[in-house]
C-alpha positions, 0 to 999 in steps of 0.5 A: 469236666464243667466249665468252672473246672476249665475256668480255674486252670486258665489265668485271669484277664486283667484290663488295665485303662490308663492314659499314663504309660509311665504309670503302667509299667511297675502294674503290669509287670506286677500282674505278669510276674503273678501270672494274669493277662494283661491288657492295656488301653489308653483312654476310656473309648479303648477301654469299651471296645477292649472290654467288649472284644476279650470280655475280662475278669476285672477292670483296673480304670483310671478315673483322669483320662483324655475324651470321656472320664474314667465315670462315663466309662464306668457307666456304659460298661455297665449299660451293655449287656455283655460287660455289665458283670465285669467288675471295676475298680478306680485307680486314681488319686481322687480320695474325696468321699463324693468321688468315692460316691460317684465311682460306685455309683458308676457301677465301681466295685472298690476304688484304688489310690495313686500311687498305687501300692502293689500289694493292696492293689492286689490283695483288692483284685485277688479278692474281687476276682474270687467273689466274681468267680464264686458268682459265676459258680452261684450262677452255673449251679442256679442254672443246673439245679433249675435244670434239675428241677425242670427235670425232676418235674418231668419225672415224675412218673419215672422216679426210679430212673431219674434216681440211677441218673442221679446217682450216675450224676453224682459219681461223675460229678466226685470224679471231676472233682477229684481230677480238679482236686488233682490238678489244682496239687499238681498246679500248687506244687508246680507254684512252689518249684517256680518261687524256689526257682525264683528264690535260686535266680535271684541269689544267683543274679545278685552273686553276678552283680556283687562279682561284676567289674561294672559299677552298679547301683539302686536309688529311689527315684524320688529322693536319691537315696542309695539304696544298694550299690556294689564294690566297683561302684563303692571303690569308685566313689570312695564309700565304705559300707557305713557310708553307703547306709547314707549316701545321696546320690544327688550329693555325687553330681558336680552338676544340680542341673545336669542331675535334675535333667536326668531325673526328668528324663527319666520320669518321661521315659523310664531310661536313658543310656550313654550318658556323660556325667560329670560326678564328685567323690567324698573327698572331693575328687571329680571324674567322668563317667558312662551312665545307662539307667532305667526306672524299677522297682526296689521294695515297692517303691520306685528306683533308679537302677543305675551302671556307670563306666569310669571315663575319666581318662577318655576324657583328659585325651580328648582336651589333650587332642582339642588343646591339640587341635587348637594349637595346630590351628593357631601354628596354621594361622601364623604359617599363613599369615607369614606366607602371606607376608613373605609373599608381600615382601618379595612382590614388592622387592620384584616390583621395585628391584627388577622392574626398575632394572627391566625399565632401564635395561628398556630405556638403554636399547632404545638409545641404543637403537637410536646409535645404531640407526644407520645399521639395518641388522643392529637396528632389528637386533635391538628391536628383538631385544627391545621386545624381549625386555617387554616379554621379560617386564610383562612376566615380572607384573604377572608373578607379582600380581599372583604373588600379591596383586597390586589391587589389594592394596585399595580393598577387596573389591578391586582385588576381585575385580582384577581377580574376576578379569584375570581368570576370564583372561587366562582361561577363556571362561566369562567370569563376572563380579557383581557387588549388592550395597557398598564396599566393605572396609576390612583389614589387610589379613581379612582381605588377603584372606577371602581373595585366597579364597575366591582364587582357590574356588576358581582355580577348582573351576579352571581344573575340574568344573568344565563350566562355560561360566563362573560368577562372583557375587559380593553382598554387603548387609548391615552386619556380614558380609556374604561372598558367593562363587558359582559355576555351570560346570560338572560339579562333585560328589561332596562325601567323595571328595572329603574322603579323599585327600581334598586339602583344598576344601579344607584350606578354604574352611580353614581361611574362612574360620581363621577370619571368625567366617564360615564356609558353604559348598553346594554341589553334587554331580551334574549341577555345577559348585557354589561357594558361600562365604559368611562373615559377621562384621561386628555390627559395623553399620554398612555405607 
């Protein structure tokens, strides 16, 4: 068997130059499902060395690429020997005459517009493919009548003998074409089983999209139009089929926006998934739903081939559960500020009602020791009680500073001083405040609020850091305030601790949050805590 009968049962090469990955999908899938081989370069650089290495059968080239032009290209495939009959053909949207010229002046054998129009692109490519191949045929039967003549030349004296060698020739010669002509039947019965297998996939594919419960639809990319929809998606829209023949998808959209950012992405990307959008039925009803689209072909033309999942339900729980959410929130705040407030109410009764009771309690055994001067025993008895009463008053103060310390009512600053010395006091761990600009005016519940908070990092100091030190840093800008509350001790893992029933941590971000603040914790195992409270002041100009 030649070399021209091997050629005709293998698939053509096609390579393909284009710098636009958006404009390769729709040409390549088109060659494929034909049955050719398919290569792709992005620039004209790619194109040379790709054409050099696998030597194609025809060149698709893009006139418009990055680095050297789709010409230049043109011109030094056709200045090397081994791509110099591969013929090309331009695809660009160029339509000028003097670009023409130039591109078969190139060395271009037919020239493509964009868009590009799959049947005449190719009808263009079968027609050029068949000539290069009848030229290649030409050449291979120049080279063997040459051969022959060269033979015949040589024979001269031996006529007889080269007659029977031409006759055995010949005989070989009707033998391959008849197995040729043999494959190429078998081949074309074999094209007709697959268009009928393909004729059979698609009656049974639109049978499974016609019965699918998804809602389903086609669209022209460039328009809107509605160009198939199934019954979900009809029921879901509320369309009858007289409808459909007109519907606009873009009339669906509650949002011009929200649409046109679709559209964008995906002239980019060629799909989206999970997207939620928000659409309108004809009668004006709004729901929610799930969209995955990706960007085909319909009839040689671009579309949009769209599902879509109803979620509006989904949808009203998740507000239900925000409104929720809020509410627990605004129940949480108001409990807070109540505690607070009861605990304001019940140190300043301690303070006022016992202390005043402790202090006369204190003032009547020290007269009582005065009558008793005179008896040793009474005298000591009134002196234990005396102390006693001391103990007892020194308990009261302590429960009232914790219930509300008394330095909160002349700011912040002192209250976390008092805060500062106390904790270094009761622990035995150096705590120092420090304060950057001058003191901040803030009312009562943001006060009360971040005091909380510097007393519950440093309560999770005194409990689980181990630390040799703490600091608190209070830092007043122009605009916010910043708090920070560090410690040297162990420090935590951070995803552990929010798995586990940290209430702790989450009453600080509460407090933050309920003052319009926001919390930060830096800290991992072996690096000690930090805790950073931001909250904006309203643009109130610092002292």
């Amino acid at each position: 068997m030649n070399h021209a009968a091997a050629d005709a049962r293998e698939a053509p090469v096609i390579l393909i130059a284009d710098d636009t990955p958006a404009n390769l999908g729709v040409v390549v899938e088109s060659f494929t499902n034909r049955g050719f081989r398919v290569l792709v370069a992005l620039d004209g650089t790619e194109a040379i060395e790709r054409a050099q290495f696998s030597k194609p059968d025809l060149i698709l080239l893009d006139v418009k690429m990055p680095g050297i032009d789709g010409f230049e290209t043109c011109r030094r495939l056709k200045m090397d020997e081994r791509t110099r009959e591969i013929a090309v053909i331009f695809m660009t949207s160029l339509a000028g005459s003097e670009d023409m010229v130039e591109g078969f002046s190139a060395g271009g054998v037919d020239y493509i517009t964009k868009p590009v129009r799959i049947d005449e692109m190719m009808a263009r490519v079968g027609t050029h493919l068949a000539l290069g191949a009848m030229h290649k045929q030409l050449v291979a039967q120049n080279r063997q009548l040459m051969d022959e003549v060269a033979i015949r030349q040589k024979a001269e004296a031996a006529l007889s003998h080269v007659r029977d060698e031409l006759e055995v020739r010949v005989a070989q010669r009707t033998e391959e074409l008849a197995r040729t002509n043999a494959n190429l039947t078998l081949e074309i019965d074999e094209r007709r089983r697959v268009e009928a297998k393909l004729l059979s996939s698609e009656a049974r594919f639109r049978t499974i999209v016609e019965t699918s419960p998804v809602p389903l639809c086609i669209a022209s990319l460039n328009g809107g139009q509605l160009l198939y929809a199934n019954e979900p998606l009809r029921q879901l829209f509320g369309l009858d089929a007289r409808e459909e023949v007109s519907a606009n998808i873009k009339d669906f959209y509650t949002n011009p926006v929200e649409q046109d950012q679709l559209v964008q992405h995906l002239c980019a990307e060629g799909n989206f998934r999970n997207a939620e959008v928000q659409f309108r039925r004809s009668d004006g009803t709004v729901f929610w739903a799930i969209a995955t689209a990706r960007v085909a072909t319909y009839g040689d033309e671009p579309a949009v081939y769209a599902g879509l999942n109803d979620i509006t339900e989904r949808k009203r729980i998740e507000q239900e559960l925000f409104e929720s959410r809020e509410q627990l929130r605004e129940l949480s705040a108001y409990m807070e500020a109540i505690r607070e407030e009861e605990r304001k109410r019940i140190a300043m009764e301690i303070h006022d009602e016992l202390g005043q009771l402790l202090t006369a309690l204190k003032m009547d055994v020290s007269l009582l020791k005065m009558h008793l001067a005179n008896d040793s025993n009474a005298a000591r008895k009134t002196d234990d009680m005396r102390e006693l009463v001391e103990k007892t008053i020194w308990m009261v103060r302590n429960v009232v500073s914790h219930l509300r310390p008394a330095a909160l009512n002349f700011g912040i600053v002192s209250a976390l001083e008092w805060l500062a010395e106390d904790f270094g006091r009761r622990n035995g761990i150096p705590c120092q405040f420090r304060i950057n600009g001058g003191e901040p005016v803030l009312s009562d519940a943001h006060a009360t609020a971040v005091f909380r908070i510097v007393q519950a990092s440093l309560t999770n100091v005194t409990r689980h850091a181990g630390a040799t030190r703490a600091d608190v840093t209070l830092t007043r800008s122009a605009s916010a305030l910043e708090l920070h509350v560090s410690d040297d001790g162990c420090g935590f893992d951070q995803e552990a601790a929010l798995k586990g029933e940290s209430y702790g941590l989450l009453g600080m971000t509460e407090r933050a949050r309920l003052i319009g603040g926001s919390l930060l914790i830096d800290s991992a195992l072996g690096t000690g805590t930090a805790v950073s409270i931001h909250i904006p002041l309203d643009g109130e100009p610092a002292p």
